[in-house]
C-alpha positions as CSV (number, residue, x, y, z in Angstrom):
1,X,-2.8,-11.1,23.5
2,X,-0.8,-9.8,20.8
3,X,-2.8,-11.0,17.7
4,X,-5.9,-9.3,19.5
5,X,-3.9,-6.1,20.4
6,X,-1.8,-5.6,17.5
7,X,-3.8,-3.5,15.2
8,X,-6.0,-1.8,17.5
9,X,-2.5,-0.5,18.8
10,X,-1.7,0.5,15.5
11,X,-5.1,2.2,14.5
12,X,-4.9,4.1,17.8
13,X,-1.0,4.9,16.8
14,X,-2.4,6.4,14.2
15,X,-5.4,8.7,15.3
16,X,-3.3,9.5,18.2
17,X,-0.6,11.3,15.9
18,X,-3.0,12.8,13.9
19,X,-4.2,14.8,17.0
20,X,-1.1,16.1,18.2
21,X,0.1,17.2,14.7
22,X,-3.3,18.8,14.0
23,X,-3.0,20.2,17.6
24,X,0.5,21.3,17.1
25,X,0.3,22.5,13.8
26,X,3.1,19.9,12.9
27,X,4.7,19.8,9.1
28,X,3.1,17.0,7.2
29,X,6.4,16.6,5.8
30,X,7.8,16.0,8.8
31,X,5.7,13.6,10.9
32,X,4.3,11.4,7.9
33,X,7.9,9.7,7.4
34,X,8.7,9.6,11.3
35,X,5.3,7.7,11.6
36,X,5.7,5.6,8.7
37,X,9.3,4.4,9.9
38,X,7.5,3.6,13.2
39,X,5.0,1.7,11.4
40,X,7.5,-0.4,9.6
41,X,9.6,-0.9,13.0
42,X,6.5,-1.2,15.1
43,X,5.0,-4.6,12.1
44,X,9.0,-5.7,11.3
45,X,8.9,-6.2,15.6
46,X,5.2,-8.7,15.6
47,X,6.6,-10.3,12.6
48,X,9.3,-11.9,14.2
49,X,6.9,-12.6,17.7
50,X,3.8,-13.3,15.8
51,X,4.4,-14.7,12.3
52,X,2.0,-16.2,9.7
53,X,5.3,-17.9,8.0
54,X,8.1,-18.2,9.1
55,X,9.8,-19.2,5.9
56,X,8.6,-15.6,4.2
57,X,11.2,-13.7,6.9
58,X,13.6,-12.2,4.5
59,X,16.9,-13.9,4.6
60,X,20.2,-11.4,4.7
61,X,20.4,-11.2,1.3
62,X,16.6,-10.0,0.4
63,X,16.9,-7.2,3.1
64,X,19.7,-5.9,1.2
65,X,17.6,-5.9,-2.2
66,X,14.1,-4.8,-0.3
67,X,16.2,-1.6,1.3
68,X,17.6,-0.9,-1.8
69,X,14.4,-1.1,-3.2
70,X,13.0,0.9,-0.6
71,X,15.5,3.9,-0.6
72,X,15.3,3.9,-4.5
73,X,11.6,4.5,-4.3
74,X,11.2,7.3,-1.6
75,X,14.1,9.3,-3.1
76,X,12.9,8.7,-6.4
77,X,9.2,9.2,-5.5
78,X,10.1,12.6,-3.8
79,X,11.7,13.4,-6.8
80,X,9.0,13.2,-9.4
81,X,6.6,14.3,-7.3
82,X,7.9,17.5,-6.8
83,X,4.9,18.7,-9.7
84,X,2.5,17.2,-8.3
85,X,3.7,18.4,-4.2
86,X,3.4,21.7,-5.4
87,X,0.0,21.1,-8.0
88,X,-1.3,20.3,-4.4
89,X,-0.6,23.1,-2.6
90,X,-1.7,25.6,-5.2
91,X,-5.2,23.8,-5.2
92,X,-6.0,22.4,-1.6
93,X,-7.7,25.3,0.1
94,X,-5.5,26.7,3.1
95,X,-8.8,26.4,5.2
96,X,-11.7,23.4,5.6
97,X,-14.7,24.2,3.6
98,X,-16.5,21.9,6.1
99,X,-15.6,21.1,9.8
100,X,-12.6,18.9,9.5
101,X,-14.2,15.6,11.4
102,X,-16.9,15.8,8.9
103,X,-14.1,16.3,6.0
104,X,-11.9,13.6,7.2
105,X,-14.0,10.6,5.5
106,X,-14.8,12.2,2.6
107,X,-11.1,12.9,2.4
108,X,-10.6,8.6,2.3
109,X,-13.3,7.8,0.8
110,X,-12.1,9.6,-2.8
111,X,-8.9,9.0,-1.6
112,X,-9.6,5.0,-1.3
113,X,-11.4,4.8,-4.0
114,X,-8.9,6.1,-6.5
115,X,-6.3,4.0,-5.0
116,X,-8.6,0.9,-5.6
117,X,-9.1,2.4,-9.0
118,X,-5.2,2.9,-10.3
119,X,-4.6,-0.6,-8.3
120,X,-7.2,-2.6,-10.3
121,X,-5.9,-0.5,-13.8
122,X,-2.4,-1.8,-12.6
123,X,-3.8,-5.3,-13.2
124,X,-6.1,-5.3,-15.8
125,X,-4.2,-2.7,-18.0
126,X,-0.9,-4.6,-19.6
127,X,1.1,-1.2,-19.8
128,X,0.5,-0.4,-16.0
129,X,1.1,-3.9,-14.9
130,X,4.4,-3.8,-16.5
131,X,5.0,-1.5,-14.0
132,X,2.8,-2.8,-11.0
133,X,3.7,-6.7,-11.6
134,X,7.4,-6.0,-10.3
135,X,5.2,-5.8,-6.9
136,X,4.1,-9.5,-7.3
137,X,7.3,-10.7,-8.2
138,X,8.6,-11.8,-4.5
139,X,7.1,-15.4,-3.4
140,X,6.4,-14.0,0.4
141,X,4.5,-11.4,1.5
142,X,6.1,-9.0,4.3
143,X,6.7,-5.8,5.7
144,X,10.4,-5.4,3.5
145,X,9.0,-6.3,0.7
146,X,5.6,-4.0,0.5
147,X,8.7,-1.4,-0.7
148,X,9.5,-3.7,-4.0
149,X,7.9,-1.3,-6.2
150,X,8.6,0.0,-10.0
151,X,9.3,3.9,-9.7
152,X,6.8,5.1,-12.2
153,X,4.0,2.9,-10.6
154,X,4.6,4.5,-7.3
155,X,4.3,7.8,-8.9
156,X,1.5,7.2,-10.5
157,X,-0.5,5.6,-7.7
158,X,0.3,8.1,-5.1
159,X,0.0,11.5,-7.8
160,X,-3.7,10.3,-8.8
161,X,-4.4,9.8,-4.9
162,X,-3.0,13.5,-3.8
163,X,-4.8,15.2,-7.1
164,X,-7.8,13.4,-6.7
165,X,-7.9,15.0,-3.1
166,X,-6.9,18.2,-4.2
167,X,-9.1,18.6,-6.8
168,X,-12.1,18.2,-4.8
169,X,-10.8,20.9,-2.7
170,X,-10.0,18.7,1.0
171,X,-7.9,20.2,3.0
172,X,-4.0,20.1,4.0
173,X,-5.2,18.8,7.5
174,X,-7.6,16.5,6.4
175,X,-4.8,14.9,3.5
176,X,-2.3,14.7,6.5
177,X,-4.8,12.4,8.2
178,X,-5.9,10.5,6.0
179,X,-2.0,9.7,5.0
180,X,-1.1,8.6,8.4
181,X,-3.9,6.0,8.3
182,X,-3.7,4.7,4.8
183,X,0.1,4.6,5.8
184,X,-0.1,2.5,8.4
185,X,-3.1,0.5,6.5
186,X,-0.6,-0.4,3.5
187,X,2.4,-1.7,5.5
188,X,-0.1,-3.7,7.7
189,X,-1.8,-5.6,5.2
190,X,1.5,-6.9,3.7
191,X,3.0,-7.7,7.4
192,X,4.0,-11.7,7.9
193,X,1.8,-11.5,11.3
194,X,-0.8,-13.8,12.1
195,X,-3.8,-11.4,13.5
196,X,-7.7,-11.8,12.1
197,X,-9.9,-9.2,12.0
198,X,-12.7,-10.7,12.0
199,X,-16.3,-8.7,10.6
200,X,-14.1,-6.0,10.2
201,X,-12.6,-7.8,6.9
202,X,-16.2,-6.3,5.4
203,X,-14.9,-2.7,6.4
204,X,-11.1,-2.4,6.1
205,X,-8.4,-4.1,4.4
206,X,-6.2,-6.8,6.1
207,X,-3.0,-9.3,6.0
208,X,-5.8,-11.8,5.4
209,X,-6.9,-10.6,2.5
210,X,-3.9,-9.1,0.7
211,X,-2.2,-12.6,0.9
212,X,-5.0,-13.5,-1.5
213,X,-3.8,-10.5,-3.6
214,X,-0.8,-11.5,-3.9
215,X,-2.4,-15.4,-5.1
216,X,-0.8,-17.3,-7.9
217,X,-4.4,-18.4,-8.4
218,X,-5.3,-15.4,-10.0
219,X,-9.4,-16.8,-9.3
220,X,-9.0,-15.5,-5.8
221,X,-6.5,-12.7,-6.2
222,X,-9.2,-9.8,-6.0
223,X,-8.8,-7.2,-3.0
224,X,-7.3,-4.1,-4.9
225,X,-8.1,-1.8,-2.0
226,X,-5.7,-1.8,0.6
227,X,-6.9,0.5,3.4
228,X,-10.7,0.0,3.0
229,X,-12.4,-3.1,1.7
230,X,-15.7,-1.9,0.8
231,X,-14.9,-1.0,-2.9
232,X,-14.1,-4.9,-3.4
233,X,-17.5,-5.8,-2.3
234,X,-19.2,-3.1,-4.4
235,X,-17.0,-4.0,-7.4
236,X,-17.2,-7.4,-6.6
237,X,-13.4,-8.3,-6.2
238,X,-13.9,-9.6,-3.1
239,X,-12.8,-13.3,-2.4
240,X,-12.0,-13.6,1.2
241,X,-13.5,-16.1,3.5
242,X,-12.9,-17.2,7.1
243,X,-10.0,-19.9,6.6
244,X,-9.4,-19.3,3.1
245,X,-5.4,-18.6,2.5
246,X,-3.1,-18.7,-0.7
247,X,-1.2,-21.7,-1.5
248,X,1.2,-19.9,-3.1
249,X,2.1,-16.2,-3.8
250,X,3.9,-14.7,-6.2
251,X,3.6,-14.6,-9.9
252,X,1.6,-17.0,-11.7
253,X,4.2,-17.1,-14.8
254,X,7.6,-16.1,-12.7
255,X,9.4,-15.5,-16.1
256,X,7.7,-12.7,-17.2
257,X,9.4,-10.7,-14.7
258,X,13.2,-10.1,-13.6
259,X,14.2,-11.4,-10.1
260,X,13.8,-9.0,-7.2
261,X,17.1,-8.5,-7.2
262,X,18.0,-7.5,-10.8
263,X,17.2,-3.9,-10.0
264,X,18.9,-2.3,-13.0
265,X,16.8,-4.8,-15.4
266,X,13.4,-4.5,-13.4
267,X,14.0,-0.5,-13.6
268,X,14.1,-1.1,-17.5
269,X,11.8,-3.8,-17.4
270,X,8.4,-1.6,-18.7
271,X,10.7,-1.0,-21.9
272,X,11.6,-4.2,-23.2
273,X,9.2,-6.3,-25.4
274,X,6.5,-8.0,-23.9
275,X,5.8,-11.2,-23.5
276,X,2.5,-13.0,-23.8
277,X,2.2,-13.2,-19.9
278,X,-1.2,-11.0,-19.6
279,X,-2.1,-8.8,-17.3
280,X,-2.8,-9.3,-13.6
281,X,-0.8,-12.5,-13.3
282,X,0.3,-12.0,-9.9
């Protein structure tokens, strides 16, 4: 019952705080990291009742390194955002231009589709993926560890998400929505829980197929989108198939990145000289 329930329970978490902070007029700022701490407590929970391995539960020692990890990048994140926070609230409109359930999927569409954009740069360019390859360096995939993230690439990701939105002129509301899903979309597809979607693999993103992301066999480690799924198909980095799961995850060449738990080093990481290791070997 839980591997049929547990997203739909999430998906419904999700529109159902969306309503009351629309309803409420509720602070963005406020409810996006109460419900994204939920999320994380609410996957970290089926993980340990419904997991896909039980060898990728992080041991003591990787929970301190994925919190530090974690802290670093939302303080640090909040930080260098600060431009682009307020490049966002000079440009987003303080009303809809359209009725705000019509705005609400053009606000994820752009907003996916620039994620899947700066993702798939993050692997194909060599200067992003020094940045974005510190993701792929742990050998499980779990809720702790979606937080193992350079800085800059954070930054980077989330700014060209927010300005791509507010360029286009969506709405606060309509950006507040659209957070909470793609919030809870991005821890879920990295949780260590053994649900299947089923069809709706076509559609939206899942554990199923970020696993394959995350592939040392870089011939299957396509799906770049991580809330919706349909930009793989149309840019035809989709590899998922009923059944079909990583042997391994990880880096394909492990020493062209620091351990997890250097921080300092993997922090400095972008800056040192490269090695041959090219692009996208996750």
């Amino acid at each position: 019952m839980l591997r049929v329930l547990a997203y739909p329970v999430l998906l419904v978490a999700a529109v159902s705080v969306a309503v009351v902070a629309l309803c409420l007029d509720w602070a963005p700022d406020h409810v996006s990291p109460l419900f994204l701490l939920g999320t994380i407590a609410y996957l970290t929970v089926l993980e340990r009742l419904i997991p896909y391995q039980r060898s990728w539960h992080p041991d003591p020692g990787e929970w301190r390194w994925y919190g530090v990890y974690f802290l670093l990048t939302m303080v640090s994140s909040a930080l260098a955002q600060y431009l682009v926070t307020a490049a966002v609230a000079v440009v987003s409109p303080d009303e809809p231009a359209l009725n705000l359930w019509v705005e609400i999927p053009g606000a994820l569409l752009t907003g996916s589709l620039a994620s899947y954009l700066v993702h798939r740069l993050g692997h194909t360019n060599p200067i992003l993926w020094r940045l974005h390859g510190v993701h792929h360096v742990p050998q499980k995939v779990n809720v702790a560890n979606n937080g193992v993230n350079h800085v800059l690439d954070i930054v980077l990701s989330q700014g060209v998400v927010q300005l791509s939105l507010a360029l286009i002129g969506f709405s606060r509301e309509s950006v507040l929505v659209v957070g909470l899903f793609v919030a809870a979309q991005g821890y879920f597809v990295h949780a260590n829980i053994d649900v299947r979607i089923g069809r709706l693999n076509h559609v939206l993103a899942s554990p199923e197929q970020h696993r394959l992301h995350h592939s040392t066999d870089l011939s299957e480690a396509g799906h770049y989108g991580s809330d919706l799924s349909i930009w793989d198909h149309l840019f035809d980095s989709y590899t998922w198939r009923p059944g079909r799961e990583p042997v391994a995850v990880g880096l394909s060449d492990p020493a062209s990145f620091p351990p997890t738990g250097a921080v300092a080093t993997t922090l400095l990481h972008p800056w040192r000289r490269a090695k041959r290791a090219g692009p996208g070997s996750a």
